[in-house]
C-alpha positions in Angstrom: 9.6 -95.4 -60.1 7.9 -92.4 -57.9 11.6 -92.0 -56.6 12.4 -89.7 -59.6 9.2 -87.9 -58.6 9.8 -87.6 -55.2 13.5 -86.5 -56.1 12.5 -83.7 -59.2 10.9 -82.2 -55.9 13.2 -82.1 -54.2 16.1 -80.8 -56.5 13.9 -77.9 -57.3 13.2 -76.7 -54.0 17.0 -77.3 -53.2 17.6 -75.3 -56.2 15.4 -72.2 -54.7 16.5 -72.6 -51.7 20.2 -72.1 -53.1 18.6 -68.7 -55.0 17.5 -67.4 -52.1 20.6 -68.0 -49.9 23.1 -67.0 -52.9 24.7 -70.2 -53.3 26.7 -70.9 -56.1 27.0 -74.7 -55.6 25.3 -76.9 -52.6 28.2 -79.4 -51.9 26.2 -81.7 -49.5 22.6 -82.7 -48.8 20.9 -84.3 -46.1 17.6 -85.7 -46.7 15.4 -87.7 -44.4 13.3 -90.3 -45.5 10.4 -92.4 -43.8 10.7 -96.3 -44.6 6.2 -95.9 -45.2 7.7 -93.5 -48.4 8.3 -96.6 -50.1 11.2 -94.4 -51.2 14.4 -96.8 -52.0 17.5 -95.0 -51.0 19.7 -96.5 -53.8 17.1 -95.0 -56.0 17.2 -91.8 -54.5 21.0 -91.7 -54.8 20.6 -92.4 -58.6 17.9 -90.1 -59.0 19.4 -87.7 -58.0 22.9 -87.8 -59.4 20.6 -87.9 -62.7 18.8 -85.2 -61.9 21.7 -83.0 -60.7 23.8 -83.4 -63.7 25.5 -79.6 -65.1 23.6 -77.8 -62.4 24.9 -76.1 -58.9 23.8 -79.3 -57.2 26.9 -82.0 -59.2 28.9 -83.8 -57.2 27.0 -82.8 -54.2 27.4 -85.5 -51.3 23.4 -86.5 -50.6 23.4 -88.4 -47.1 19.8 -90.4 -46.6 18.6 -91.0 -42.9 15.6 -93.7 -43.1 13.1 -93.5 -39.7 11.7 -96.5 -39.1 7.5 -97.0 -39.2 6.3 -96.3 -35.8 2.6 -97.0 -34.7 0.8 -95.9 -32.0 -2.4 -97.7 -30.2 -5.6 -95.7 -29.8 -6.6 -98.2 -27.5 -3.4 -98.7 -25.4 -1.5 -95.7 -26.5 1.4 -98.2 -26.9 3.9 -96.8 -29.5 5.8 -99.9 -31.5 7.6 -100.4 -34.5 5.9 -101.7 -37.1 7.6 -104.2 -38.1 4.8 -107.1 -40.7 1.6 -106.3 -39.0 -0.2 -102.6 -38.0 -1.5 -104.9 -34.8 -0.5 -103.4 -31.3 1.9 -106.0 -30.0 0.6 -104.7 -26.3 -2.9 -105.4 -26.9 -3.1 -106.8 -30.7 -5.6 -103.6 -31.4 -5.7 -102.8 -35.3 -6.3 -99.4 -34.1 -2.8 -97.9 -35.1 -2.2 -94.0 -36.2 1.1 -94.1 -38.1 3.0 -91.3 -35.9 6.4 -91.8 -37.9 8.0 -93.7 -41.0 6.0 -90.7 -43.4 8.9 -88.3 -43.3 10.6 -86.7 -47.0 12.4 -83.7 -45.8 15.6 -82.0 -46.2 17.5 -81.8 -42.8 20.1 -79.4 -43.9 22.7 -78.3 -46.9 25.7 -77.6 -47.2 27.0 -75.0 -50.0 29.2 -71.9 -50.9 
């Protein structure tokens, strides 16, 4: 399960970040997370109410935006959604970059 990875990550820096800013207690979390993670949000959520137990981050709400995969032809410079196949539904190239669907960030908290 590399969600509980992902998420000890992310609880940390959320916990600097809270240091930094004098929080006392981050009430709501926004995290964004690319489908190509792999990441399963329902995991995440239980990760992290694991991982957040008796600290300044309990009970905080965590809201999880997935971005779909998005591909982009060197040959046609088509952008697509992957959706089965990296092929360029414009010209069936193989030649895709990966341009979105790789995102694990925090978008914003909320604390006091």
């Amino acid at each position: 399960m590399h969600e509980l990875a992902l998420m000890e990550g992310v609880v940390r820096a959320l916990e600097r970040t809270a240091e930094e800013k004098g929080l006392k207690r981050i009430t709501k979390v926004k995290l964004v997370v690319g489908k190509f993670t792999a990441a399963l949000p329902d995991c995440l959520r239980f990760c992290f109410s694991l991982l957040t137990e008796d600290s300044l981050l309990e009970g905080a709400e965590l809201e999880i935006e997935e971005t779909e995969v998005i591909g982009k032809c060197r040959v046609c410079g088509g952008e697509f959604e992957v959706a089965q196949s990296f092929r360029c539904p414009t010209c069936r190239s193989q030649q895709v970059d990966i341009v979105r669907g790789r995102e694990l960030y925090v978008d914003y908290i909320e604390g006091e």
